[in-house]
N, C-alpha and C positions, 0 to 999 in steps of 0.2 A: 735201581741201584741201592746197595743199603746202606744210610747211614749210619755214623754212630759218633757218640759224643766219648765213649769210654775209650783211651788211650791202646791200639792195638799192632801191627806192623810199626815198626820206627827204624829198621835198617832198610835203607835203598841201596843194591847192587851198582856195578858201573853200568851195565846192560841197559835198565830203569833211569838211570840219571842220562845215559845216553840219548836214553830218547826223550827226558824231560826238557832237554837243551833246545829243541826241537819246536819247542811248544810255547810260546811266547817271552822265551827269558824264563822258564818254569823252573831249572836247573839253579839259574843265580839266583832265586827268590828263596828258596830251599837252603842255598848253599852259606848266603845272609842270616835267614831267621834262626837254622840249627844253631845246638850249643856249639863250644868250643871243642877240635879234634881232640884235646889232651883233658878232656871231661867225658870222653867217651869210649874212647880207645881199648881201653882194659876190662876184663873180664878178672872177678875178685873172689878167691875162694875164703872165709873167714867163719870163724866161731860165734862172732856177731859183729856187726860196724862199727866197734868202738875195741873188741877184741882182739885175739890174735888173729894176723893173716897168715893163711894157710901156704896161699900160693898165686897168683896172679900170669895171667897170660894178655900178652899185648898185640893183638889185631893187626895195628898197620904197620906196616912197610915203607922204607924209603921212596920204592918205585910207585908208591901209590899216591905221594905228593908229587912225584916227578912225570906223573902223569905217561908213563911209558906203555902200557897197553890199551887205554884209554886216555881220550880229551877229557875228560872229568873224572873226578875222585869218588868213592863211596859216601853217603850220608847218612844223617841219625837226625830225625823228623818224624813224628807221631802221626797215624795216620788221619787222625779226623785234622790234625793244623793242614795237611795236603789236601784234604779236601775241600778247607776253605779256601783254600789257594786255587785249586781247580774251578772250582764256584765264581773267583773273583777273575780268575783268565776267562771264564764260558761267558758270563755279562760282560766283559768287557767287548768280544768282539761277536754280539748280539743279541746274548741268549738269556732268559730271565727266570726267578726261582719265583714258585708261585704255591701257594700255601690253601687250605681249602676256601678260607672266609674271599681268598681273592677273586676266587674264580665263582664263588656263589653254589648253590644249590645245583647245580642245571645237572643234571644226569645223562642225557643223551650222550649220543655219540658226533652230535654236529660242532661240540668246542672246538677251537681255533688253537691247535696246540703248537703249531710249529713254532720250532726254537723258545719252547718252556721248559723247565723242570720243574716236574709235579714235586712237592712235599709233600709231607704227613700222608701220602697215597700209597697203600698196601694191593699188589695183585691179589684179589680172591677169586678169580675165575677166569678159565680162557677157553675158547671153542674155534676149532677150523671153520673156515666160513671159505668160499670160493674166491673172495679176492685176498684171503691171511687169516690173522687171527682179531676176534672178539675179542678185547681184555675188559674184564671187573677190575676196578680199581678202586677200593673201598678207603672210606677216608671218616673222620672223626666230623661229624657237624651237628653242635650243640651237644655236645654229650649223644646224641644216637649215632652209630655206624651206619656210612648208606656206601650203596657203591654207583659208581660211575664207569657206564660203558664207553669205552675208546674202540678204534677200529685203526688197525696198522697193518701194512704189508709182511715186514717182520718184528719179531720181539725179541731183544739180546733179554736175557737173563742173567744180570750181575745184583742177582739181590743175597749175595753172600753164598753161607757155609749149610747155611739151614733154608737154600731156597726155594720158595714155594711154585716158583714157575718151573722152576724141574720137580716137583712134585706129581702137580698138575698134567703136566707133560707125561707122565712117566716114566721117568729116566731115571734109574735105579745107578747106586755108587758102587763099585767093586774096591776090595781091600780091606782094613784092619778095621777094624772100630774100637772104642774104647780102650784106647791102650790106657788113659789116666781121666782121673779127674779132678779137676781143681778148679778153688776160688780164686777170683780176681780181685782184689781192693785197690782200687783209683783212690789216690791222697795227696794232697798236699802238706807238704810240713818245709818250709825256707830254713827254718834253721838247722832241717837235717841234708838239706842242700846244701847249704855253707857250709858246714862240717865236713862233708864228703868231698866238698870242693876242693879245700884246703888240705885233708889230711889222707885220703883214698879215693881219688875220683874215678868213675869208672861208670861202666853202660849195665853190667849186670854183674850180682853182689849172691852168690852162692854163700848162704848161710847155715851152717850146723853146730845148735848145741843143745844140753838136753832139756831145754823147756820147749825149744820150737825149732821148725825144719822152711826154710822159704826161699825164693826166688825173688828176688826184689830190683826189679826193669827203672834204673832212671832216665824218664824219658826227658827230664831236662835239670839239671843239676841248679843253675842257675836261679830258677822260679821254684825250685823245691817241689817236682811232679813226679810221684814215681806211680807203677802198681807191681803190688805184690801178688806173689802167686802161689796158693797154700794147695799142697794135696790132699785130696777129704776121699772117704770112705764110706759112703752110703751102701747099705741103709742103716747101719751104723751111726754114723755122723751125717747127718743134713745139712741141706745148705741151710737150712731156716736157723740152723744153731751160731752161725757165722753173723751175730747183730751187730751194728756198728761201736760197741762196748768189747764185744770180744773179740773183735778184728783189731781195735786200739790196743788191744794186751798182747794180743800177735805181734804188732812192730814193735813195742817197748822192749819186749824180750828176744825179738831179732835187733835191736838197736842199740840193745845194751844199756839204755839211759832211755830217761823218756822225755822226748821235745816238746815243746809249752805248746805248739801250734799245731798239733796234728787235725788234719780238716777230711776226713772221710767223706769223697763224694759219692762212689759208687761201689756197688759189692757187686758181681756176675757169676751164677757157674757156669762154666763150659768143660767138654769134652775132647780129648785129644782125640782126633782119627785120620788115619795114612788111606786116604780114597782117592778113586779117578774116577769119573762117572764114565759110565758102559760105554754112551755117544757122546758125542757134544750138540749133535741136532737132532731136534721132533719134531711132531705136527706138519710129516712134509716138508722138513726144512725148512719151517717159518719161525722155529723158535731155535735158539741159539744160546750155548750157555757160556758165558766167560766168568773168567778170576773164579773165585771161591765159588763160585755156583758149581764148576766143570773138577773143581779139586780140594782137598781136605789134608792139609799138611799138620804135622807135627810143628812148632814154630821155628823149634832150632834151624838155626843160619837163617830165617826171613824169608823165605821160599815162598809162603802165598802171599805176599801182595806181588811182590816181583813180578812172580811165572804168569801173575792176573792182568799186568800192566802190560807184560809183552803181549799174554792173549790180545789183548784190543787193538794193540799195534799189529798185530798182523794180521789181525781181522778187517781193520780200517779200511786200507787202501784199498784190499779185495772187494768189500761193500762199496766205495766211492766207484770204483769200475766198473761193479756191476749195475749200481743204478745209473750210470750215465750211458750204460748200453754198449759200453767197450772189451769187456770182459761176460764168457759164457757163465748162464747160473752154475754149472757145476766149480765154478772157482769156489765157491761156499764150500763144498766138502774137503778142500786142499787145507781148508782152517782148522778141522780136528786130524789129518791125515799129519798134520805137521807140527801142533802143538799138543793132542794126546801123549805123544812117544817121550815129548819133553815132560809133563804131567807125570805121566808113569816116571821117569828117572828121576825127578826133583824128591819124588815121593820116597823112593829106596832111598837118597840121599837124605832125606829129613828125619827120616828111622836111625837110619844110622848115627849121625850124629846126635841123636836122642839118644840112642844106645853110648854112646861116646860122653853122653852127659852124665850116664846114670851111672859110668864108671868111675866116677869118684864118689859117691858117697858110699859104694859098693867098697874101692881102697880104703876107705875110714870106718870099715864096718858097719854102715849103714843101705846094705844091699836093698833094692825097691825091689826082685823078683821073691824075696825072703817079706819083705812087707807083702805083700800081694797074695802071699802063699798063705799068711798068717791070716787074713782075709776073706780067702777063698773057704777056710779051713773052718776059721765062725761061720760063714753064710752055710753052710754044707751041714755043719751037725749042729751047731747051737741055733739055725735061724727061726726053727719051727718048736724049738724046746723053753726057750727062756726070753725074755721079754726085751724090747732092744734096749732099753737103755742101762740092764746088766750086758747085755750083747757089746753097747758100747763101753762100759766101765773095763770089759775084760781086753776089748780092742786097744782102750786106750792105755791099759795096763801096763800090756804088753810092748806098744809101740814109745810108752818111757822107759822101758829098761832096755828096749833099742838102741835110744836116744842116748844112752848113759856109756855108748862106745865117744862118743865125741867127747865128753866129760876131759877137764883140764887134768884128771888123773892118770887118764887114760892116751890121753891125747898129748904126748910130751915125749920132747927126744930123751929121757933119762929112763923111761916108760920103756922094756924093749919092745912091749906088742907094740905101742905108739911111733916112737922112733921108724918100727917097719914100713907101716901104715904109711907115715909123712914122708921116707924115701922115697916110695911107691908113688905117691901121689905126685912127688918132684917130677917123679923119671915121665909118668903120665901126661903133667903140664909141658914139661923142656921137650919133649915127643910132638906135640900136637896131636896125642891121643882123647884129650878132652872136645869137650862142646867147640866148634869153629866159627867164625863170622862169615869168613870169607871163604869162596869157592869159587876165584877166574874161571879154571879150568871148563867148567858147569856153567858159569855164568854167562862168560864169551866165548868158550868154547864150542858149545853145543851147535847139530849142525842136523839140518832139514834134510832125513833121508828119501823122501818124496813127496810131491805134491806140488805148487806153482813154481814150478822148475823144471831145465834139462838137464838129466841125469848124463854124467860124463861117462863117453863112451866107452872107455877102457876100463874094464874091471881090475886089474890089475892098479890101477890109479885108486879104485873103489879101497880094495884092499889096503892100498898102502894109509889110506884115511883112518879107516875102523883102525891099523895099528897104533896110528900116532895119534887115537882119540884114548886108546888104551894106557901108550905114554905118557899121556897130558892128563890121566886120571890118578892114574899111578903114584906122579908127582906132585900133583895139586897147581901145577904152573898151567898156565894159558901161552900157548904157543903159537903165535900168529901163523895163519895159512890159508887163502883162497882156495875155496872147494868149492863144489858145487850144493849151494843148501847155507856153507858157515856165514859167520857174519865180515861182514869188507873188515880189513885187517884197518887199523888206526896208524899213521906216517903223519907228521906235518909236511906240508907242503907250501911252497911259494904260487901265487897267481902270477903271471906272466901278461899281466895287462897294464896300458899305458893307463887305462880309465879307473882302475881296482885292482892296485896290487895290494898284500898281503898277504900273510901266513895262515894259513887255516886246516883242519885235521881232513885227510882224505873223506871221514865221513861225514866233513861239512859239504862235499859236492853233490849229495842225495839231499834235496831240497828237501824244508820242512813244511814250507808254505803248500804246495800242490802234490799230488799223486805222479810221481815223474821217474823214470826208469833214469840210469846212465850208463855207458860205454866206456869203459876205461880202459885206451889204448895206447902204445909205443907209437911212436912218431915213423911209421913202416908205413910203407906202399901200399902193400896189402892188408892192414888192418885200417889203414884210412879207407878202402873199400868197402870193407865191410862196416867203416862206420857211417857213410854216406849212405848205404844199404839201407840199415838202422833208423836213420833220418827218416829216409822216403817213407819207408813202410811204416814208421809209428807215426807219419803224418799223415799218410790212408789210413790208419786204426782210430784217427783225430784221439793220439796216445802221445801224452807228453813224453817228451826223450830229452839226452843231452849227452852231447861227447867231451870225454876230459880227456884232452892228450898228456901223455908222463913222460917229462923231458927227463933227463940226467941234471945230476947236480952241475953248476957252471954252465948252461946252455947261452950261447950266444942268441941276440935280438935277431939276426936276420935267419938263424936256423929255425924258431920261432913263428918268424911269418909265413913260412913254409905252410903254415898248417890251413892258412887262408885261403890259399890254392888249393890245397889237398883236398879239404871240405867245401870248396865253393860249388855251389850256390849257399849252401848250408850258414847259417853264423850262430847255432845254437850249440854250440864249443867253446872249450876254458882250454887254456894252456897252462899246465904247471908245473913248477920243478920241485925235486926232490929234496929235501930237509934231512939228510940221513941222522940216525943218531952216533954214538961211542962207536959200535957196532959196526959203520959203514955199509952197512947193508942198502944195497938200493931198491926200490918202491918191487919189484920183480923178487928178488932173493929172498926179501921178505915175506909177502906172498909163496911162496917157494916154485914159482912160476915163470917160465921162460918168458922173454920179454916182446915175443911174437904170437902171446897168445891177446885173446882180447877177454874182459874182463864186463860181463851183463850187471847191473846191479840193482834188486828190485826199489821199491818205494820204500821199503823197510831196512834198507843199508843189508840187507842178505843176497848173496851172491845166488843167481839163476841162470847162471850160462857161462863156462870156459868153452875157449876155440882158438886152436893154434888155423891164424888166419891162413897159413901159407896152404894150410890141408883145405881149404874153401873152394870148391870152383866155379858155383855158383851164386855169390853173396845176397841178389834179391831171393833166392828159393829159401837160403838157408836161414837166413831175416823170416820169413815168415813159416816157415817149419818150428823157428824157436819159440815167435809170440802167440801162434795158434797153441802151443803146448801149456805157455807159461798161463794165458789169458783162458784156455779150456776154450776156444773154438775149434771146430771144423777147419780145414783147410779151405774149404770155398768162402768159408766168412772172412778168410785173411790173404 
């Protein structure tokens, strides 16, 4: 996995917090440490942080403290503080971090690795062997690099954007490359935290005026942490020209003042690029690529950590099944058959609203395909004619009298070009035609068109899905619905137990502690059937299950016990009732699902099976017709 101490993702989806909830308290610990909502919320167009503001757009939503499409809210958390947090959930419940001096010299392949994570250990080599993969794992000891052979049945590759186990593999990216490139500056400065605090707080600070152009990410207002993010132009301009002296004159003159405490810890370039890699497995499906390793986003809206945190979610369960010998190896390939398609769409979505970004400083006269052009244009006839650092005197010439469209001369409503410009720019922000945070629609919407699932039988049902996925794009809203593939819709509900009652989100009945399927069915005759079915047969699969019966709001105690009978012998069933919101909607309507169908729901809170029970007439056959589909066996294995 790759670490990094430079501050990178810092927005978490509800998707991602969904399932951090999941994960020892992971969600509360996030939701504690992050700054405050009304320090993060707004997105700031200005001439510089002490300047005029341009225009300001605000993120959240009512419904997104009132918690109505999701149990939890969106965050704003840096990604290396999450990973100490992950680090300090993984030892608590056994696993230990281990650095090279710990482990000593020893090279072989006989270390005792289970439940470690290697540090300061780099993959530099991998070979197919008969029982997996050979890994080199090169690491620093004493100033000489050595490596260290490991032996593993499989290998996930989550070592980032740049990484070297799909290298290795040879697993080639398809898609854009190079649409920008820019410097990173990691800083601290508290007193431009205060200030910001006080007088424009916000998550990111669109700046333009004619000494400097930046993108300035605060990742926490409070402790004064931002990084900025400068576009450069090589071979023009190098990253080597960006020294910690002249990245300090970048923020003063995007800051407008200059703060006593500015603390430069780290500079980076990197490259934007819109990729999916080709597969997501090699080596005979022994290597395996998640997060950043399998995709390469543009950052706008937050798209790679997310889309990298559900890869492993749904890769999980499928690996716990398959090494426990309950699920066939082909469940592996359901992993990129069902998180590829998502990859590919998240990728057009992070173009676009890249594109969405770049149309404001286009509205202010400072078009980036007009910079790019003007670039193109030196590389092409001056780059083999005159010597670069005239190359860059003409570059940079040019890109200040760019710059001199933002100028307070220019830039003023008495101004009519300016005036134009800033209407334009309004009409842009009051639109939500700029850069976006948020994307339900994409986030919870998104829905598994094949793979550890049973595809409903009715094409016409198919149909009317792809429409109202079209709906829900269109508008940007997230529109609760059980399908086969989406994810379980979010209801509170009441527990109906003498021993544990309370209130809890329907997606708290998908356990987080084990790999366990659930049933969620109407208190009917014949879906109690087919959940007794269900029972039997994930108790021959030795396949954890669980049936949730869905009462109506006001259910009486002795309608209730009903369910004791219905399911006896059985007792690995909850009873609950329904919580309806404003809406009145019942647990069924919502879902947009008649209340006789029965409702599969994998380990992953995603929906693997609708079935109007009454259409059943066989329920042990049709029980194992579903779990041989979903689990990739044979029907004689089930």
């Amino acid at each position: 996995m790759e670490f990094t101490r430079h501050p990178r993702a810092h927005f978490i989806n509800n998707r991602t917090m969904e399932i951090f909830r999941k994960f020892d308290g992971l969600a509360g610990d996030i939701e504690k440490a992050q700054p405050p909502v009304d320090l993060w919320r707004k997105f700031v167009y200005c001439t510089s942080l002490s300047g005029s503001v341009l225009g300001s757009v605000d993120h959240m939503k009512q419904e997104d403290f009132d918690k109505v499409i999701s149990p939890i809210s969106v965050a704003h958390f840096s990604q290396y503080k999450l990973v100490d947090l992950l680090l300090n959930k993984l030892e608590g419940i056994g696993f230990h971090t281990c650095f090279p001096d710990d482990i000593g010299g020893r090279l072989t392949r006989d270390l005792v690795l289970e439940n470690k994570i290697l540090m300061g250990h780099e993959c530099s080599s991998i070979q197919l062997t008969d029982e997996g993969i050979l890994l080199g794992a090169s690491f620093n000891n004493g100033g000489t690099m050595q490596e260290r052979k490991l032996h593993c049945g499989l290998l996930l590759a989550a070592d980032g954007a740049k990484s070297t186990v799909r290298e290795l593999a040879g697993i080639s990216m398809e898609g854009a490359r190079d649409l920008q490139k820019l410097v990173s500056v990691h800083f601290l400065s508290r007193n431009l935290g205060k200030y910001l605090s006080s007088e424009r707080p916000g998550m990111l600070f669109f700046i333009f005026n004619p000494d400097a152009i930046g993108v300035l990410v605060a990742h926490d207002l409070e402790h004064g942490e931002f990084v900025l993010q400068i576009p450069f132009y090589p071979p023009q301009q190098m990253f080597d020209d960006f020294s910690i002296k002249v990245c300090e004159q970048i923020i003063v003159k995007l800051v407008g003042w200059e703060p006593a405490d500015v603390q430069v810890l780290d500079i980076k370039p990197w490259v934007m690029h819109a990729e999916v890699a080709e597969k997501y497995t090699g080596c005979n499906n022994r290597v395996i690529l998640v997060g950043d390793a399998a995709h390469r986003f543009p950052p706008a809206g937050g798209f790679g950590m997310n889309t990298g945190v559900q890869d492993a979610h749904n890769l999980a369960w499928k690996l716990g099944l398959l090494l426990n010998g309950v699920a066939g190896p082909s469940i592996l390939q359901t992993y990129e058959s069902e998180r590829k398609p998502v990859a590919i769409s998240n990728t057009k979505l992070s173009v676009q609203n890249f594109k969405a970004a770049m149309s404001v400083p286009a509205t202010l006269g400072l078009d980036p395909t007009v910079a790019n052009s003007v670039h193109q244009v030196i590389n092409s006839s001056l780059g083999s004619v005159i010597p670069r650092n005239l190359q860059k005197t003409v570059l940079e010439g040019l890109f200040s009298i760019g710059r001199a469209q933002v100028s307070d001369y220019i830039l003023n409503e008495k101004n009519p070009i300016g005036s134009l410009r800033l209407a334009r720019l309004r009409s842009i922000l009051d639109e939500g035609k700029s850069l976006q945070l948020q994307f339900p629609a994409e986030d919870l919407g998104f829905r598994y068109e094949k793979g550890a699932l049973v595809a409903e039988d009715c094409a016409e049902t198919a149909q009317q899905a792809e429409k109202l996925k079209h709906i829900n794009r269109s508008s940007g809203e997230y529109i609760p619905s059980a399908k086969v593939g989406s994810r379980l819709p979010h209801m509170l509900v009441k527990t109906l137990s003498s021993s544990s009652e309370g209130v809890l989100s329907t997606m708290d009945l998908v356990s987080g502690d084990k790999v366990q399927f659930v049933l969620i069915v109407a208190p009917l005759k014949k879906s109690y059937e087919l959940a007794c079915a269900m029972l039997k047969i994930a108790e021959e699969l030795t396949l954890s299950a669980k049936v949730c019966v869905m009462w109506p709001q006001g259910s009486v105690d002795a309608k209730v016990r009903g369910s004791r009978s219905e399911l006896a012998p059985w007792t690995n069933y909850v009873d609950v009732e329904e919580i309806p919101r404003a809406s009145d909607n019942s647990w069924w309507e919502t879902c947009q699902v008649s209340k006789n169908k029965v409702i599969l729901v994998r380990p992953d809170e995603h929906i693997a099976w609708i079935k109007e029970s009454d259409m059943v007439r066989d329920a042990d056959s049709e029980v194992r017709r579903v779990f041989s589909q979903i689990l990739c066996l044979n029907r004689q294995q089930v």
